[in-house]
C-alpha positions in Angstrom: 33.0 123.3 156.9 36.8 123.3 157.7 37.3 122.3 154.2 35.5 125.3 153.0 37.2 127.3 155.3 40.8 126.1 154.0 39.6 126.9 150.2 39.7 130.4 151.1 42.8 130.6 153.5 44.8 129.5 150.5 45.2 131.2 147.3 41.4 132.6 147.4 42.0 134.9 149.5 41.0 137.5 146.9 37.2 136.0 146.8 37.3 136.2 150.1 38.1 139.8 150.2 35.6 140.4 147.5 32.8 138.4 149.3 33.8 140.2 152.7 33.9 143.9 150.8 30.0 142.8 149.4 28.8 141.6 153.1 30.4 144.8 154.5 28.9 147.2 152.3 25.1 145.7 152.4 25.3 145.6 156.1 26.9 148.9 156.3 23.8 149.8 153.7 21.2 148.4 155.8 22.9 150.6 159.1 22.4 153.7 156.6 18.6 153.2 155.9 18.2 153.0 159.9 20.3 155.8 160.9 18.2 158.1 158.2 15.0 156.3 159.6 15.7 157.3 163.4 16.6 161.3 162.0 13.4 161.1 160.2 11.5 161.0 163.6 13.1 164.6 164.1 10.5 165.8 161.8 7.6 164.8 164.5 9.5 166.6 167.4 11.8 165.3 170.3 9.4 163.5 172.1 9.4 160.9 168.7 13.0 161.6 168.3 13.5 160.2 172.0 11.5 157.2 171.7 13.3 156.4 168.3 16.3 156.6 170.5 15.0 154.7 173.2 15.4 151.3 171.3 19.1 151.8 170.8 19.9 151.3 174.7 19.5 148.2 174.9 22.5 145.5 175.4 21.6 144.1 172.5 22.1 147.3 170.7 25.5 147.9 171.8 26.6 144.6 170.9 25.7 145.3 166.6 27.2 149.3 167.6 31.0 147.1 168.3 29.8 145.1 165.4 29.4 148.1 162.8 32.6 149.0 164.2 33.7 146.0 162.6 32.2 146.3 159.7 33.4 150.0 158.8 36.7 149.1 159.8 37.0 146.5 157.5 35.4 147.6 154.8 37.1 150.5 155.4 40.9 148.4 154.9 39.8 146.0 152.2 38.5 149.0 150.1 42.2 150.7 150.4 43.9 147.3 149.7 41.2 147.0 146.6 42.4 150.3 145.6 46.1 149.5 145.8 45.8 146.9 143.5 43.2 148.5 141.0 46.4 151.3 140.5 49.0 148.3 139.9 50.2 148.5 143.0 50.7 145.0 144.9 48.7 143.0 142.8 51.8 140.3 143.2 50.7 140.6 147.2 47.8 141.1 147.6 46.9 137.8 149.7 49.5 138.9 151.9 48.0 142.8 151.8 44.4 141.2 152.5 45.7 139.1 155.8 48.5 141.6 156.9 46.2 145.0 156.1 42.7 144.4 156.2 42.8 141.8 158.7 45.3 141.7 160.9 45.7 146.2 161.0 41.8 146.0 161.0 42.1 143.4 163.9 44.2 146.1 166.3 42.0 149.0 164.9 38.6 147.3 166.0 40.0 146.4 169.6 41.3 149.8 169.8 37.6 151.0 169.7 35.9 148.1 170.7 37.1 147.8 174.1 35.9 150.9 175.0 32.8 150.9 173.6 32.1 147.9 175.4 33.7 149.0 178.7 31.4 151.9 178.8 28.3 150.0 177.6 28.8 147.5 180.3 29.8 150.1 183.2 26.9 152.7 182.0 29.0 155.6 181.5 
């Protein structure tokens, strides 16, 4: 596994953006098809509506809720850095715009609204 891991580290790190942008965007997908599901149960009144809800407080759900923060904010970066180097712009770096932008900004970004998140999940407020 560590080798596969160092395949990518090196000068891959383009296949791994495009096979993190892919992940991203079907889990990101599958987060869209719920979301519309749960505002579908609108349509049968609030009492539906609030049992919809109900399943999203549990620990569990706040834990994939700091997780889809990950996911948007990544996605988010490597789509920008993909875009940079579809307009000729640092297509000579773009390993180092992958780790220095997608991941390590990304990285800050995701703790910036992760640690709350989680604070509040975990204190109930």
């Amino acid at each position: 596994m560590n080798a596969l891991l160092r395949k990518y580290a090196g000068p891959f790190s383009g296949m791994l953006a495009h096979l993190i942008q892919r992940i991203t965007g079907l889990l990101l997908l599958v987060y869209l098809f719920l979301h519309v599901r749960t505002i579908y149960a609108l349509r049968d009144g609030p009492q539906a509506f609030d049992r919809a809800v109900a399943a999203f407080r549990t620990p569990l759900f706040h834990l994939l809720e700091i997780a889809l923060l990950g996911a948007v904010i990544l996605h988010a970066l490597n789509g920008v850095r993909i875009t940079l180097i579809d307009l000729g712009a640092g297509y000579e770096r773009q390993r180092r715009l992958f780790w220095i932008w997608s991941v390590g900004a990304g990285a800050l970004i995701f703790l910036a609204g992760a640690i709350p998140l989680f604070l509040s999940s975990m204190l109930g407020r």
